[in-house]
BALO-539281 format. One record per residue: x, y, z of N, C-alpha, C, O in turn; residue in three letters. Coordinates in steps of 0.2 Angstrom, whole numbers, plus 5000, padded with zeros to 4 digits. Layout:
BEGIN
+------+------+------+------+------+------+------+------+------+------+------+------+---------+
:   nx :   ny :   nz :  cax :  cay :  caz :   cx :   cy :   cz :   ox :   oy :   oz : residuo :
+------+------+------+------+------+------+------+------+------+------+------+------+---------+
:    X :    Y :    Z :    X :    Y :    Z :    X :    Y :    Z :    X :    Y :    Z :     ALA :
...
+------+------+------+------+------+------+------+------+------+------+------+------+---------+
***
This chain:
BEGIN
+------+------+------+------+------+------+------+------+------+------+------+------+---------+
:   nx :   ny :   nz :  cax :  cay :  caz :   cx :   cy :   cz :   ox :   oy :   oz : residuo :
+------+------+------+------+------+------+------+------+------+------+------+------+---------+
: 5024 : 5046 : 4971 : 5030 : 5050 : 4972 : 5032 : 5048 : 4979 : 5029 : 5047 : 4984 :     UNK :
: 5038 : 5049 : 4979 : 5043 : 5047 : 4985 : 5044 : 5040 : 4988 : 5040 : 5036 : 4987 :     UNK :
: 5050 : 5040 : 4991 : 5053 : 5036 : 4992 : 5051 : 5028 : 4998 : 5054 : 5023 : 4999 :     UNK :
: 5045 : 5031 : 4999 : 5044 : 5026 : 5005 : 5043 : 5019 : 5003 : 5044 : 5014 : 5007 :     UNK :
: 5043 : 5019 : 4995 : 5041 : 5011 : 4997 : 5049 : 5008 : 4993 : 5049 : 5003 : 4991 :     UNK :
: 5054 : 5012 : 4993 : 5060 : 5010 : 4989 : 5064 : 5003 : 4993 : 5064 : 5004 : 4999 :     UNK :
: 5066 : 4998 : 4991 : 5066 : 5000 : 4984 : 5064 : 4996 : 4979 : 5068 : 4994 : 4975 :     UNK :
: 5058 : 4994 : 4981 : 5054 : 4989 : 4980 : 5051 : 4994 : 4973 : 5053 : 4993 : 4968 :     UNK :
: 5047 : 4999 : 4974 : 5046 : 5004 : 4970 : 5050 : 5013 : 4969 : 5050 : 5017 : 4974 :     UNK :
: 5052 : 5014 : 4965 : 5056 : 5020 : 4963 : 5050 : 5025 : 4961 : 5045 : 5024 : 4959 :     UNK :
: 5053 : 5034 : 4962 : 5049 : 5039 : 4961 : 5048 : 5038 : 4955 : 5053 : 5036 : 4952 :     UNK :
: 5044 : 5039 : 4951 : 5042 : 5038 : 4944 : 5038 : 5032 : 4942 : 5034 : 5031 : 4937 :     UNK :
: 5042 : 5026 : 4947 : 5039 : 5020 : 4943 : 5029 : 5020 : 4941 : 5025 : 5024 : 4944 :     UNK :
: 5029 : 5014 : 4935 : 5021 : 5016 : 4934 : 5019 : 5009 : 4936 : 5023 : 5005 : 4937 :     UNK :
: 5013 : 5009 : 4938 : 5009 : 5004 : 4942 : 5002 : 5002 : 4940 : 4997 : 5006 : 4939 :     UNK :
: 5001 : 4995 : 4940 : 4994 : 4993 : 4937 : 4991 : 4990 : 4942 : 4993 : 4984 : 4945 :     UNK :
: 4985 : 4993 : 4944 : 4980 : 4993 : 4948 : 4974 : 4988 : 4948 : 4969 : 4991 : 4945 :     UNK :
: 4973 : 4982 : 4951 : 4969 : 4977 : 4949 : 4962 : 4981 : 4954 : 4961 : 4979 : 4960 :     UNK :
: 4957 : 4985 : 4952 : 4951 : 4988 : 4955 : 4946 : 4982 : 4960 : 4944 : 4981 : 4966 :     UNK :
: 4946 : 4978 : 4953 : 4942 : 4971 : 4957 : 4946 : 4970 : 4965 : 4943 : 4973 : 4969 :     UNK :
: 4951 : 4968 : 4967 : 4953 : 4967 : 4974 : 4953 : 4971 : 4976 : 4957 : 4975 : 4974 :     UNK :
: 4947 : 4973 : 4981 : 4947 : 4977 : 4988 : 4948 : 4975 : 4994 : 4949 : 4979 : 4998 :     UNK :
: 4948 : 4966 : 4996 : 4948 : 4963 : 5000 : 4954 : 4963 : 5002 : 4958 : 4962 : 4997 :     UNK :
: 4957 : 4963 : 5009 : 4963 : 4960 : 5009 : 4964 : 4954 : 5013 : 4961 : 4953 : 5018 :     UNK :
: 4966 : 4950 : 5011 : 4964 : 4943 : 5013 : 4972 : 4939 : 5015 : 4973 : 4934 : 5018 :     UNK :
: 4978 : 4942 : 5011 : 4983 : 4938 : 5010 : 4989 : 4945 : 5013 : 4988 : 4951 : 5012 :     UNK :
: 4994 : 4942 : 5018 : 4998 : 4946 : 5022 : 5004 : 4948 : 5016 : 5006 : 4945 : 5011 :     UNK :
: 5004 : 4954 : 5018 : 5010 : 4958 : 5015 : 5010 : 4958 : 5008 : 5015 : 4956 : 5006 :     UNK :
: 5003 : 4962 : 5003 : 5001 : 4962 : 4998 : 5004 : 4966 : 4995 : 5007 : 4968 : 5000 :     UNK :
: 5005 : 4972 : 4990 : 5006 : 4979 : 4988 : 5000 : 4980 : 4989 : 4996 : 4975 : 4990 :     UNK :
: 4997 : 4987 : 4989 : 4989 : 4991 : 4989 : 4990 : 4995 : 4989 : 4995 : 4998 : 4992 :     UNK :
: 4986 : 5000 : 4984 : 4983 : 5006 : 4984 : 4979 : 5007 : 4988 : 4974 : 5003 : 4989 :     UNK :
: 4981 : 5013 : 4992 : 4974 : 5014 : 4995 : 4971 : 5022 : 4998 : 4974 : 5027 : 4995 :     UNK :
: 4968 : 5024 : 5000 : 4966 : 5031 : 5002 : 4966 : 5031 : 5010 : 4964 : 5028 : 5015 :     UNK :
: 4970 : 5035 : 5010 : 4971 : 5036 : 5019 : 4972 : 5045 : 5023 : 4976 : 5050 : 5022 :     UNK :
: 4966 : 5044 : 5026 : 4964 : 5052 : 5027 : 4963 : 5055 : 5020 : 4960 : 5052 : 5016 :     UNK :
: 4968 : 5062 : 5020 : 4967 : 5063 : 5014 : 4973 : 5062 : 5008 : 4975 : 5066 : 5004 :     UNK :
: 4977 : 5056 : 5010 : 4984 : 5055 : 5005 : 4982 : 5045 : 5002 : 4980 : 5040 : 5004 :     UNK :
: 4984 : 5049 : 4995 : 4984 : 5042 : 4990 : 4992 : 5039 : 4992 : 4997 : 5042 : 4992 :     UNK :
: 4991 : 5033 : 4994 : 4997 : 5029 : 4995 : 4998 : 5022 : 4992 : 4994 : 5018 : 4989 :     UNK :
: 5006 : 5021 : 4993 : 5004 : 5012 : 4991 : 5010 : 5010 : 4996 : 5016 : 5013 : 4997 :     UNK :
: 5007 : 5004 : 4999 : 5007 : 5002 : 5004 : 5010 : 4993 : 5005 : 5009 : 4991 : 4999 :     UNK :
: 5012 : 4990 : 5007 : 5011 : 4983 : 5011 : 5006 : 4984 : 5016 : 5005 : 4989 : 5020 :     UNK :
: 5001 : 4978 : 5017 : 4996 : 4978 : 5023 : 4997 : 4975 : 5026 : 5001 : 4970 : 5023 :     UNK :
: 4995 : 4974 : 5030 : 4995 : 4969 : 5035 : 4989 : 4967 : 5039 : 4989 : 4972 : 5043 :     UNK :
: 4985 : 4964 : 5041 : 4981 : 4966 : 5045 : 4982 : 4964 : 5051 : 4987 : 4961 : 5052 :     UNK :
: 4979 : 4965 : 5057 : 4981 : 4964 : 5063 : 4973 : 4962 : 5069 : 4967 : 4962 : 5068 :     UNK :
: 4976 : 4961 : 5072 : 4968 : 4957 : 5076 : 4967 : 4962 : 5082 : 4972 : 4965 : 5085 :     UNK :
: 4958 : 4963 : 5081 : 4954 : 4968 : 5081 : 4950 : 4973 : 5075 : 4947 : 4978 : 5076 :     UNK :
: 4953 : 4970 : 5070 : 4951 : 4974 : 5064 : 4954 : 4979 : 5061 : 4952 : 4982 : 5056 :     UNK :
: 4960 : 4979 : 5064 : 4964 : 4985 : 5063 : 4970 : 4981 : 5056 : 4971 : 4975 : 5054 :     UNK :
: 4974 : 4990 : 5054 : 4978 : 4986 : 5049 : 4985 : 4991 : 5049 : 4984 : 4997 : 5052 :     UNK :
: 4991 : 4988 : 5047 : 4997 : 4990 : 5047 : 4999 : 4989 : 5040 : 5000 : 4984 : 5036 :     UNK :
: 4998 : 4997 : 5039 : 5003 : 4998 : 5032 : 5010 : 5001 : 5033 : 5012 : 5006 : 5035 :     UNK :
: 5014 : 4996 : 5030 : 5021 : 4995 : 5031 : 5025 : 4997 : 5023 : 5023 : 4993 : 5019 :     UNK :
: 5029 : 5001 : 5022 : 5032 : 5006 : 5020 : 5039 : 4999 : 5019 : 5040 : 4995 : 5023 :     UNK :
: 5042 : 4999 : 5013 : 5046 : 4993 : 5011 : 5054 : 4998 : 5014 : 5059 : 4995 : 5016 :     UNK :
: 5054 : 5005 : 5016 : 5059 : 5009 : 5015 : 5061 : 5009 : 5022 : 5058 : 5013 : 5025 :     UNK :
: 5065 : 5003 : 5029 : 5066 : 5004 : 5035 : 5065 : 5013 : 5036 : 5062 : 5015 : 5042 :     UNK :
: 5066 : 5015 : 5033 : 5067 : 5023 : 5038 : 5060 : 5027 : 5041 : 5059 : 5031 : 5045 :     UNK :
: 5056 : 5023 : 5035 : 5047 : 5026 : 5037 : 5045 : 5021 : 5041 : 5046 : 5015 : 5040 :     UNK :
: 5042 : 5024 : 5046 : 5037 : 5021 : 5051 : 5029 : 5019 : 5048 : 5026 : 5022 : 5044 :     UNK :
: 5027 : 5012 : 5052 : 5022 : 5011 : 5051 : 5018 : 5014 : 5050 : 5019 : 5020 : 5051 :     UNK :
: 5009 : 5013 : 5049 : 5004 : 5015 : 5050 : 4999 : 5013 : 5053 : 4996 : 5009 : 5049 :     UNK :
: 4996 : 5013 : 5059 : 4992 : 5006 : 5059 : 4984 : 5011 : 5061 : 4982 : 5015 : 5065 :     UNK :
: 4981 : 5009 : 5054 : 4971 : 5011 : 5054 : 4969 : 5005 : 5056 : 4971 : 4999 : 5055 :     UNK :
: 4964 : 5007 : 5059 : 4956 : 5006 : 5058 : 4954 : 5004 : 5051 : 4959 : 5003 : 5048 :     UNK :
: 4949 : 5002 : 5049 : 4945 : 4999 : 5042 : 4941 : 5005 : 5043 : 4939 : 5006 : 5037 :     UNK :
: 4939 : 5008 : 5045 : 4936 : 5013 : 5043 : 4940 : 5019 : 5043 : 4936 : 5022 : 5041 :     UNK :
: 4944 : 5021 : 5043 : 4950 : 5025 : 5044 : 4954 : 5026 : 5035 : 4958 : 5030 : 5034 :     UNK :
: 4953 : 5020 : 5031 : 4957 : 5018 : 5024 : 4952 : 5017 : 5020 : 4947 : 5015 : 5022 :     UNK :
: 4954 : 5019 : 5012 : 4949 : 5014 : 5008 : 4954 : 5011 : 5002 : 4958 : 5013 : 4999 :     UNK :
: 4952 : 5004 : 5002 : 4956 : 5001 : 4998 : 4955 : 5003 : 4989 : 4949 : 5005 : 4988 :     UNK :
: 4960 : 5004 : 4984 : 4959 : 5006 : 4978 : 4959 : 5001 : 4976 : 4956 : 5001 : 4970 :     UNK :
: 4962 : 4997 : 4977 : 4965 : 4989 : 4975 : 4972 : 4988 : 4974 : 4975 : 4993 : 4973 :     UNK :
: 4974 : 4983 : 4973 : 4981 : 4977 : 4975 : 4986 : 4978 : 4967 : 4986 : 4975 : 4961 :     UNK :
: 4990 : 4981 : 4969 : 4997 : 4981 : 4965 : 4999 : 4977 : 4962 : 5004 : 4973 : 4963 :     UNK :
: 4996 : 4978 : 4955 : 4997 : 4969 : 4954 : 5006 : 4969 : 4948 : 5009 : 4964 : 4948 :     UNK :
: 5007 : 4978 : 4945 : 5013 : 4976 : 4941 : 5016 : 4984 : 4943 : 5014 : 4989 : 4943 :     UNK :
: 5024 : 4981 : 4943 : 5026 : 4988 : 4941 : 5030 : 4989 : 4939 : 5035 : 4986 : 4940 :     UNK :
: 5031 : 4996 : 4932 : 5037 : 4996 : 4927 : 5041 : 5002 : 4929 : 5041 : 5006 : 4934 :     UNK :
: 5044 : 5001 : 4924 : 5050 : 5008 : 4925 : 5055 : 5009 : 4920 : 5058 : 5005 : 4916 :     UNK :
: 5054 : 5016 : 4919 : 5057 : 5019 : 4913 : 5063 : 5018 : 4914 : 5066 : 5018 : 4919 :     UNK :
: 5068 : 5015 : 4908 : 5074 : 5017 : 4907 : 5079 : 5021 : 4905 : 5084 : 5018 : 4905 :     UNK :
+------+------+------+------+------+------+------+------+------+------+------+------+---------+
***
């Protein structure tokens, strides 16, 4: 729900969730993830020191930048559809 990742992804669109990847290993991936307590999907990034930047495809949202302790990965966005 909502626009942040527009318009790469649309409110509504459905998404298939690869579980096996938890790793992030590859810059500017799609991800599900858990942050605090909101389900998001995200670009990641990672950043030196451990830390990571989840970046929002939509200019008008501001980044995020967690800790690895702070996120939990759900896994890596591997498709996404949309109704007609």
């Amino acid at each position: 729900a909502g626009d942040s990742m527009q318009p790469t992804l649309l409110d509504g669109d459905i998404v298939l969730i690869d579980t096996a990847q938890k790793r992030i290993e590859q810059q500017d991936r799609i991800w599900a993830l858990g942050y605090g307590d909101l389900g998001m999907i995200k670009r990641v990034r990672r950043l030196p020191g451990g830390t990571y930047r989840l970046l929002s495809d939509n200019p008008a949202v501001s980044p995020i930048d967690a800790a690895d302790d702070e996120m939990y990965v759900v896994g890596r966005v591997i498709y996404i559809g949309r109704k007609v």
